[in-house]
Backbone bond lengths (Angstrom), bond angles and torsions (degrees), N, CA, C in turn:
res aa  C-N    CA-C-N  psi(-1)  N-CA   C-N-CA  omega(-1)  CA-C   N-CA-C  phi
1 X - - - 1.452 - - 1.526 108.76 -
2 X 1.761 122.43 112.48 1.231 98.76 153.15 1.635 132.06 -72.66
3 X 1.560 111.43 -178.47 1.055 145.42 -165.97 1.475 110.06 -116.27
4 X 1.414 119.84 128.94 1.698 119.08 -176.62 1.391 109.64 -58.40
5 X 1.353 113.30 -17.30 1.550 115.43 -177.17 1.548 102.98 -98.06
6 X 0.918 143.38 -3.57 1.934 144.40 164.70 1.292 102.50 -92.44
7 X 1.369 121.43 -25.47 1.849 99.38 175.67 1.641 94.91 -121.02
8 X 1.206 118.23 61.09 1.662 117.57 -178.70 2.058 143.18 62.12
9 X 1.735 94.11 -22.24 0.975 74.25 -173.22 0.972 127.52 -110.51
10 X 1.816 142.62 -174.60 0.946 136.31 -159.49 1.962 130.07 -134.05
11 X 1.044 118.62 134.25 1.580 110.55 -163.55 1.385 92.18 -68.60
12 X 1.239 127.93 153.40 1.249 150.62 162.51 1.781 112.32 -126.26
13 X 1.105 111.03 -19.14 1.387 112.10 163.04 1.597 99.11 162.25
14 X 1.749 84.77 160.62 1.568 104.28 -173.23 1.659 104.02 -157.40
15 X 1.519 96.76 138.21 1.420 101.30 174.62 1.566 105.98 -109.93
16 X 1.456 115.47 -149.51 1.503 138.46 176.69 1.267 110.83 177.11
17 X 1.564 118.30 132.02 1.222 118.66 178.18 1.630 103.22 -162.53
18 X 1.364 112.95 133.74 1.204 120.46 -171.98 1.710 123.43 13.09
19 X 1.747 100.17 64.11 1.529 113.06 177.66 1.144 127.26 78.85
20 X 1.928 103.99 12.20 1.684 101.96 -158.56 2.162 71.44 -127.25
21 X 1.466 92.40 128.80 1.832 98.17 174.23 1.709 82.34 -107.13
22 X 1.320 105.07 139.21 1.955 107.11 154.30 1.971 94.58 -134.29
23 X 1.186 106.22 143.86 1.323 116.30 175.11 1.318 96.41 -128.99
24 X 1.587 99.96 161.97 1.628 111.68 175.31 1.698 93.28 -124.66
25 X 1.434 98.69 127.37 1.668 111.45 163.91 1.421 111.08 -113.73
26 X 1.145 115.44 159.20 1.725 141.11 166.24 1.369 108.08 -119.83
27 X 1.521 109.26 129.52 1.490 102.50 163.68 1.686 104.20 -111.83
28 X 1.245 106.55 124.04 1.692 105.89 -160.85 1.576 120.15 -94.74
29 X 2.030 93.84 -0.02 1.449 107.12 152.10 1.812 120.27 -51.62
30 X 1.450 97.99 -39.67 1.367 121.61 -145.90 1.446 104.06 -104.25
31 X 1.382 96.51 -64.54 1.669 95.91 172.66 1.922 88.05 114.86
32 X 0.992 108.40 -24.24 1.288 124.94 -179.83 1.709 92.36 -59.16
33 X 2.086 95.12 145.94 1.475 112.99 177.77 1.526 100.35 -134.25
34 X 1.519 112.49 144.22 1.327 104.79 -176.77 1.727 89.16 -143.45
35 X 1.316 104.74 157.09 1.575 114.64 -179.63 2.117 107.75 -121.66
36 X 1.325 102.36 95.86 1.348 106.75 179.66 1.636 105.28 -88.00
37 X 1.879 93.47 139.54 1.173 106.63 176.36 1.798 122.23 -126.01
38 X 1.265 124.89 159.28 1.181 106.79 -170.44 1.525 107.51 -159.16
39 X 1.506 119.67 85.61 1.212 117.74 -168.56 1.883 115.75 -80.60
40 X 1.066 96.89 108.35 1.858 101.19 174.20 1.618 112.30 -52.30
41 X 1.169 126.99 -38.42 1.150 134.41 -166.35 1.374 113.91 -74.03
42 X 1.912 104.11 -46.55 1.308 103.73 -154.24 1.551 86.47 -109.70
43 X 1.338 154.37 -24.18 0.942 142.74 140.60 1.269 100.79 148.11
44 X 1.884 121.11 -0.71 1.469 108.09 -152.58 1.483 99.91 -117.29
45 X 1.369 96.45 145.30 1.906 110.33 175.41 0.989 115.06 -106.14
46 X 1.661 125.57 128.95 1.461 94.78 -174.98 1.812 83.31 -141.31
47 X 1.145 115.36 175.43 1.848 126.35 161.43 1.509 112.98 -140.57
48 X 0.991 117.78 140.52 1.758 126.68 -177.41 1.453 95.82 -143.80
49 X 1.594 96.85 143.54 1.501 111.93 -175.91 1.971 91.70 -89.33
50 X 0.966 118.84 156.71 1.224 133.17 151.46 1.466 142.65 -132.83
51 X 0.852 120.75 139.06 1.604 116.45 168.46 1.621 136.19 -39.34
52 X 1.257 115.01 121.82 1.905 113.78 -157.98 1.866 84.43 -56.23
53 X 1.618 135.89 -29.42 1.371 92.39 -165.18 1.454 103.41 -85.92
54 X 1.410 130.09 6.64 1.461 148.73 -164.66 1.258 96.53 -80.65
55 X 1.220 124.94 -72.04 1.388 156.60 -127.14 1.646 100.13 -43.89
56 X 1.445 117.64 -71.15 1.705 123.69 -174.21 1.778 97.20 -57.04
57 X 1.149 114.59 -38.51 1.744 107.14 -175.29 1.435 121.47 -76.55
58 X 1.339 98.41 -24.00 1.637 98.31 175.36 1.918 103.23 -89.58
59 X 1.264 107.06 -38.33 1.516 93.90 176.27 1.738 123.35 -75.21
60 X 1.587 95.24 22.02 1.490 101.29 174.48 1.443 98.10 -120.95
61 X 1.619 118.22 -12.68 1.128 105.71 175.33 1.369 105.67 -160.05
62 X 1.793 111.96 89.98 1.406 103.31 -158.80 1.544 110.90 -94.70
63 X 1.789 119.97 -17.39 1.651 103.08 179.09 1.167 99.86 -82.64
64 X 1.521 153.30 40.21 1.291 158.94 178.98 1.894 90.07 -99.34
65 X 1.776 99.46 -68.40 1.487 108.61 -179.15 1.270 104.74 -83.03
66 X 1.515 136.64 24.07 1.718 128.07 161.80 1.105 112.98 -93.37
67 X 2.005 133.83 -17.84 1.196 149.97 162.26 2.168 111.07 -69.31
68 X 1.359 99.44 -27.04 1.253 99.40 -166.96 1.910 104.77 -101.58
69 X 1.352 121.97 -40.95 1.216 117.65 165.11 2.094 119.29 -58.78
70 X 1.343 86.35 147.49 1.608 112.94 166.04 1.296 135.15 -47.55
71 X 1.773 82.70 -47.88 1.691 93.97 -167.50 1.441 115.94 -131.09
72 X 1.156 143.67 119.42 1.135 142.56 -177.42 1.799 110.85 -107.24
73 X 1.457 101.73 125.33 1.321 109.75 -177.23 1.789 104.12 -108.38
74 X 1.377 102.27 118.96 1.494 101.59 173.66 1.437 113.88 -77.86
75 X 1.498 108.92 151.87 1.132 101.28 -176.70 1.107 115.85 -99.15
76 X 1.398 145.54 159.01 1.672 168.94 -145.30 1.365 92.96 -78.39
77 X 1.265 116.65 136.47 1.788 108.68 166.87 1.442 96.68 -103.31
């Protein structure tokens, strides 16, 4: 399993709320922001890149921006 710190990137924040983790990373190679999510309950992992003016709104509300992004990166178990 990697680690956000072995492939560059970095937490900028993370909540938890009833089984649902969403974190916000930066990769500061990249400049690139992505909002990882990981529901315990419902079983699904997902990561979406977003836009820096996106970024705090989608990590407050990321299956809002999981219908609107392209690309979905699963995350590593």
């Amino acid at each position: 399993m990697c680690t956000t710190a072995e492939i560059g990137m970095r937490e900028l924040d993370h909540r938890t709320n009833d089984g649902i983790d969403v974190t916000l990373l930066w990769n500061p190679q990249t400049s690139a922001l992505f909002v990882a999510v990981d529901d315990a309950r419902g079983g699904e992992s997902f990561t979406l890149e977003v836009d820096a003016a996106d970024a705090l709104d989608a990590f407050h509300h990321p299956y809002a921006y999981a219908d609107r992004s392209r690309v979905h990166y699963p995350i590593a178990a």
